[in-house]
N, C-alpha and C positions, 0 to 999 in steps of 0.2 A: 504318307511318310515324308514327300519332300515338303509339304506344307509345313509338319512340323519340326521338320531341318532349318524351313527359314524363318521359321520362327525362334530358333533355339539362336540361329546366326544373329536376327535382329538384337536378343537381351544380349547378346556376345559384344554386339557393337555400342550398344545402348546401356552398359552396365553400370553407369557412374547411377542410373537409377535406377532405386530400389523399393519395388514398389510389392515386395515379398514374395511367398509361393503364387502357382497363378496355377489352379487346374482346369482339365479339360476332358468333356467326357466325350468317347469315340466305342464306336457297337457295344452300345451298354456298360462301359466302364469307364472310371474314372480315371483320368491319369493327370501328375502333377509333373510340371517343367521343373525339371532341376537346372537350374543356374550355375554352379559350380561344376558337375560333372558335362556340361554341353548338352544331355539328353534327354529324354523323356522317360521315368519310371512310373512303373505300374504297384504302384500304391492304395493302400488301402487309408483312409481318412482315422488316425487314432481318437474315438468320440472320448469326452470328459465326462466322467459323471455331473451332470445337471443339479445344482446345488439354487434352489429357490432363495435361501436365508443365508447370511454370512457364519462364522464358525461361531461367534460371540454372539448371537442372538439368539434370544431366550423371549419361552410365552408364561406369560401369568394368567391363571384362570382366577375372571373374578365373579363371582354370585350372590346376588342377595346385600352388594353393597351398601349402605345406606349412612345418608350424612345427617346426622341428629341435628343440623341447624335446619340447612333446607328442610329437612322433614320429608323425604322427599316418599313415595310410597312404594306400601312392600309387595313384593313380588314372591312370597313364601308362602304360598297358598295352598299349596300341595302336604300330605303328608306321607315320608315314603318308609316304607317296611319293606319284609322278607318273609316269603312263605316257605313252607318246609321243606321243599324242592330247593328252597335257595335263589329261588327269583326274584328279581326288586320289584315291590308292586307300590305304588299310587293314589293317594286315595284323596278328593279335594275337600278343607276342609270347610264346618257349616258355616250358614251366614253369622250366627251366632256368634262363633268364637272370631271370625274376620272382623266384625262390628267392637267387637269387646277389647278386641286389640289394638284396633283405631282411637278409639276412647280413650283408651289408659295410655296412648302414647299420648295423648292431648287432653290428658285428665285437668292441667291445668287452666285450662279455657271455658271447664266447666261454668255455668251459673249459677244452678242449683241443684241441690237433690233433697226437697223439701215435699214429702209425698211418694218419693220413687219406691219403690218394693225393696225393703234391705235385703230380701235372700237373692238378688240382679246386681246390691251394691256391694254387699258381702263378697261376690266374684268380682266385680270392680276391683275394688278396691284390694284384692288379692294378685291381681293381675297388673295394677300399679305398682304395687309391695314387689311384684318378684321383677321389674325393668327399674326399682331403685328411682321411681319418682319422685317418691317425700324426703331423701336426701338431699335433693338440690336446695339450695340457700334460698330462693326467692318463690321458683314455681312449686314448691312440694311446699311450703308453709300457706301457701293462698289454695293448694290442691287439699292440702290435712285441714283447713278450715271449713271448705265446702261439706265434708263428711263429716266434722265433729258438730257443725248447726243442725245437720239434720238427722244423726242416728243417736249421737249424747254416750251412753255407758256401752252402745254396742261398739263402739270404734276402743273404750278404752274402758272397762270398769276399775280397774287395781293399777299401781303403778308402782313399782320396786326401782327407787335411785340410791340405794343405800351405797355410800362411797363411790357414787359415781359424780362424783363436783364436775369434772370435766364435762362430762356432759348437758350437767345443766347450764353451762357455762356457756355452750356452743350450743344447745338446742334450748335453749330457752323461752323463744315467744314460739315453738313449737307446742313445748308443753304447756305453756299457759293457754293454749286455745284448746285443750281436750276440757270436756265439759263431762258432767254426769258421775265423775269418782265417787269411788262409796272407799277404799281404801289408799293413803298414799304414805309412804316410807323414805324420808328427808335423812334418816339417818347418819350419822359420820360426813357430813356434807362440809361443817361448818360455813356455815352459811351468814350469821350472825345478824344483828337485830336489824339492821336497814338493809338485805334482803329483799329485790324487787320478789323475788318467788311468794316471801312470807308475807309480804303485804298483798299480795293475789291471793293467800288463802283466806281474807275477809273479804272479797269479791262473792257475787251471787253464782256465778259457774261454778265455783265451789263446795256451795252451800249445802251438795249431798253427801259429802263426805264425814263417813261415821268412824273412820282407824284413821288416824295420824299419828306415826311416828318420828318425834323429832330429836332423837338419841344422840348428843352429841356433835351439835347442832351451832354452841357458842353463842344461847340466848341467854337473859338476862332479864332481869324485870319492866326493863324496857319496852322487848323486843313482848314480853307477856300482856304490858297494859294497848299495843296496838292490835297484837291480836286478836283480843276479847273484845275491845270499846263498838265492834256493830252487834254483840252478845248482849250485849251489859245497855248498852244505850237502844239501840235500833233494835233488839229480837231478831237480828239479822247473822250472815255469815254462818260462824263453825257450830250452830243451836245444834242440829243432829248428831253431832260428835258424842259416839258411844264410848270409843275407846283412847286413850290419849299417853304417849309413852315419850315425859318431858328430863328421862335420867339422865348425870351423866354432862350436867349443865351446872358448874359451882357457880355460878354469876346468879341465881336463881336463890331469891332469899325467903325470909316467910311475909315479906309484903307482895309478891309476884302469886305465893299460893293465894293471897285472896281472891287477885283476878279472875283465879279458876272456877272460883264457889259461883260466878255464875252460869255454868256449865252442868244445867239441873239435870239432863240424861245421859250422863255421866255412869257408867257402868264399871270401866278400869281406869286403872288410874298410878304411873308409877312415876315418881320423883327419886329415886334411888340417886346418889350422886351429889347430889340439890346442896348449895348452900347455906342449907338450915341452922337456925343459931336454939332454937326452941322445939325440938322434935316432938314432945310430950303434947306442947297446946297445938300444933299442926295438926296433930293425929287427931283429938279432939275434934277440934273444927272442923275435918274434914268429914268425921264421922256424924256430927251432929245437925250440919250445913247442908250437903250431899248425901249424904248416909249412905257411903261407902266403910268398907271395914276394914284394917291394917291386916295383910296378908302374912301367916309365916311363912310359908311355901313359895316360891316362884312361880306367878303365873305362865300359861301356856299361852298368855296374847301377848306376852313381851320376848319371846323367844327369838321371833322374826324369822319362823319356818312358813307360818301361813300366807306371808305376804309374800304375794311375786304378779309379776307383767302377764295381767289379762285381757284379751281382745283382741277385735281383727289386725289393731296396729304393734303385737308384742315382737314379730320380728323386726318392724320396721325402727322400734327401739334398740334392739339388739344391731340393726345396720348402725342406728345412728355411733353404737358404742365401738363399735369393731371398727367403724370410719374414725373415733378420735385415739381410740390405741394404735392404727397407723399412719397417724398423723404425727404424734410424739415416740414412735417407735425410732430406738436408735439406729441410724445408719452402719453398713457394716464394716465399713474403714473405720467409724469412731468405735466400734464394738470390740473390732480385733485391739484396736488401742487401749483402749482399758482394759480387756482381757492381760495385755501386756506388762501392764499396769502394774494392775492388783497380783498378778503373777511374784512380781521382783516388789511389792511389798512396798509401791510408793503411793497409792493411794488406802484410803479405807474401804470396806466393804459399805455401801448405802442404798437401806431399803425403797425400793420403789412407789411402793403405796400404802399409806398407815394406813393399818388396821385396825379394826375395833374389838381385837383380844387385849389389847392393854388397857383398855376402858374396860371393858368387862370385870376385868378383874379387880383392878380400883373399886368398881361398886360393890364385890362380892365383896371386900375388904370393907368397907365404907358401913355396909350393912342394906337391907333389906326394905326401901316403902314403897310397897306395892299393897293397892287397894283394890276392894271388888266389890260388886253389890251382891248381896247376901242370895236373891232371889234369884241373879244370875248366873251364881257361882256352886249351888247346889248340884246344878247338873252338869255339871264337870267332876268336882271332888266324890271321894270313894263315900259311901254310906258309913256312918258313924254308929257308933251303939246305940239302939231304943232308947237308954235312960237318957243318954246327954240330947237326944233328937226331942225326947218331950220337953227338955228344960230350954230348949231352942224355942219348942212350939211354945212355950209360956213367955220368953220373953218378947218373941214377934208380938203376941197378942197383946202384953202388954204396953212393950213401942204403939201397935198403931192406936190402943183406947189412949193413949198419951197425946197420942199426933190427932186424934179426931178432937181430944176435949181443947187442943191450940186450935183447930181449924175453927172450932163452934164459938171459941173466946173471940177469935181476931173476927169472924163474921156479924158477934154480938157490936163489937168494938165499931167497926164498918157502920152497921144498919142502926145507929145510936141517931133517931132520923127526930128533927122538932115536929109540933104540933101544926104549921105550915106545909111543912114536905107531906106530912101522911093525910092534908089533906088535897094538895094538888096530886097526890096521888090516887086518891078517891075518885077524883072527878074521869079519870079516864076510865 
């Protein structure tokens, strides 16, 4: 006790310094010198709760981060579920699908897939489709070409752009590289005669395409004699073109139908629309040239129910289209504003995308030239009566003894050989 008397006396004398609580511990207890009272109390130490982090710090959990430049690799290996207890279970996934997802993250590094198994590319390339690879502007047009060299009709056989111009507009040397088409639908495009698309369909990538639709299209006799001239000159380009729906185009006169008569398999055939000044000797010529027949009816190949986006790449057409309607999709500060607008009656109401019901209807006004081939067209139309089917079978029979005694004339005509030719003919 007098120890710490003088020591209380000391801080007493010594008080200009402050050098705070000061304790001391004495038979197991702590005690702290009070300074102001002169004494020593028996105190217990008030503890703070122990605070690691400040009040304002905050944790973010991050997993499975990954930076699309770097590329840096994934860490989602695992696959996790729930069992009916409710438990989270685990499961790691095959090397299979870990490899296929490496791949189609760096589908465009490819070099080839010239010989690969399509039913290994077929998941490829599904597995690119659903991480939105062929969207990108640069690597998905070098990634879409690798697969269109080496599978042809399996990456794309049909292809539906009917009033999608935007599209082609922005995906255009995408779709010139899909090869193997047997149907394509230009539709309502107005696309008009110098047309990089429509000079790609005399290209040999093209050259398996048998339905071409170009309805409305803003061609022209022009846009017809380029068309045709690797038909007509080379036996090149649109030769397999079964079906051909050029309605619907007044710029299109009866010098442009001739370009067509070289299009010998030729099966339909509609100009409804056409700028025709002579409808009578068209019909003629087309029937005597082609030997197509002027339809009353409405065919069921001009409807454009059958044509729609086939193959492994139809969603990835659908991204492309869904990426340009929200690209020209209006903002919703300009939305409310014209909403405002049109409300108080200061602007007019204007439609967003012309459609092809006012075309339609124009031609059902206009009238009716749709052509078919007889042999093709039986087996669609309903059965007819006996009497008029025999007078059918009589005049086919006698079209074709008509059309043999022209082929045996022009062969007589041809093999008209002198007495020189049929002898260096002999000699072999």
């Amino acid at each position: 006790q007098s120890w710490s008397r003088g020591m209380s006396y000391c801080f007493h004398s010594e008080s200009h310094l402050d050098t705070g609580p000061i304790y001391v511990r004495e038979n197991g207890k702590l005690h702290v010198v009070n300074q102001g009272a002169g004494g020593i109390q028996d105190v217990t130490p008030k503890t703070r709760p122990f605070r690691l982090f400040s009040r304002s710090f905050s944790v973010e959990l991050c997993m499975n981060r990954e930076d699309d430049r770097a590329r840096r690799q994934r860490t989602d290996h695992f696959i996790f579920t729930y069992t009916k207890e409710g438990n989270l279970r685990y499961s790691a996934k095959s090397l299979f699908s870990l490899v296929l997802g490496y791949i189609s993250d760096n589908v465009d590094h490819i070099d080839s897939l010239i010989g690969f198994p399509e039913q290994i590319a077929e998941k490829l390339f599904s597995a690119a489709e659903a991480r939105q690879k062929f969207t990108e502007p640069v690597t998905g047009l070098r990634a879409l070409q690798k697969f269109t060299e080496a599978y042809g009709s399996l990456v794309l056989c049909s292809l539906c752009l009917r009033n999608r111009y935007l599209v082609i507009s922005e995906k255009l040397e995408e779709i010139k590289s899909f090869r193997g088409l047997t149907c394509l639908d230009l539709s309502c495009c107005k696309l008009g005669d110098e047309h990089e698309l429509l000079e790609h369909l005399t290209k040999e990538a093209l050259s398996s395409v048998k339905q071409l639709l170009l309805k409305d299209t803003s061609l022209s006799d022009v846009g017809l004699r380029r068309m045709t001239a690797p038909v007509r000159v080379l036996k090149q380009g649109l030769q397999n073109l079964l079906v051909l729906d050029l309605s619907c185009n007044p710029k299109i006169t009866d010098v442009g139908i001739g370009y067509l008569l070289s299009f010998k398999k030729l099966n339909c055939l509609d100009i409804s629309g056409t700028g025709l000044k002579d409808v009578d000797a068209v019909i003629k010529r087309i029937q005597t040239q082609i030997g197509l027949v002027h339809s009353k009816v409405p065919l069921k190949e001009f409807d454009h129910s059958n044509c729609k986006t086939e193959g492994w790449a139809e969603q990835t057409v659908l991204q492309w289209e869904q990426a340009v309607m929200e690209a020209i999709k209006p903002q919703d500060n300009l939305r409310s504003r014209t909403a405002a607008l049109r409300f108080y009656g200061k602007t007019r109401r204007v439609e967003e995308v012309v459609k092809c019901t006012l075309v339609e209807a124009e031609t059902k006004a206009s009238g009716n030239l749709q052509f078919y081939k007889e042999k093709v067209q039986n087996c669609h139309l309903p059965l007819k009566k006996e009497v008029a089917g025999s007078h059918e079978l009589k005049n086919n029979k006698k079209r074709a003894l008509a059309e043999q005694e022209r082929e045996r004339t022009s062969k007589q005509k041809h093999l008209c050989l002198t007495v020189e030719d049929w002898d260096l003919l002999n000699t072999y």
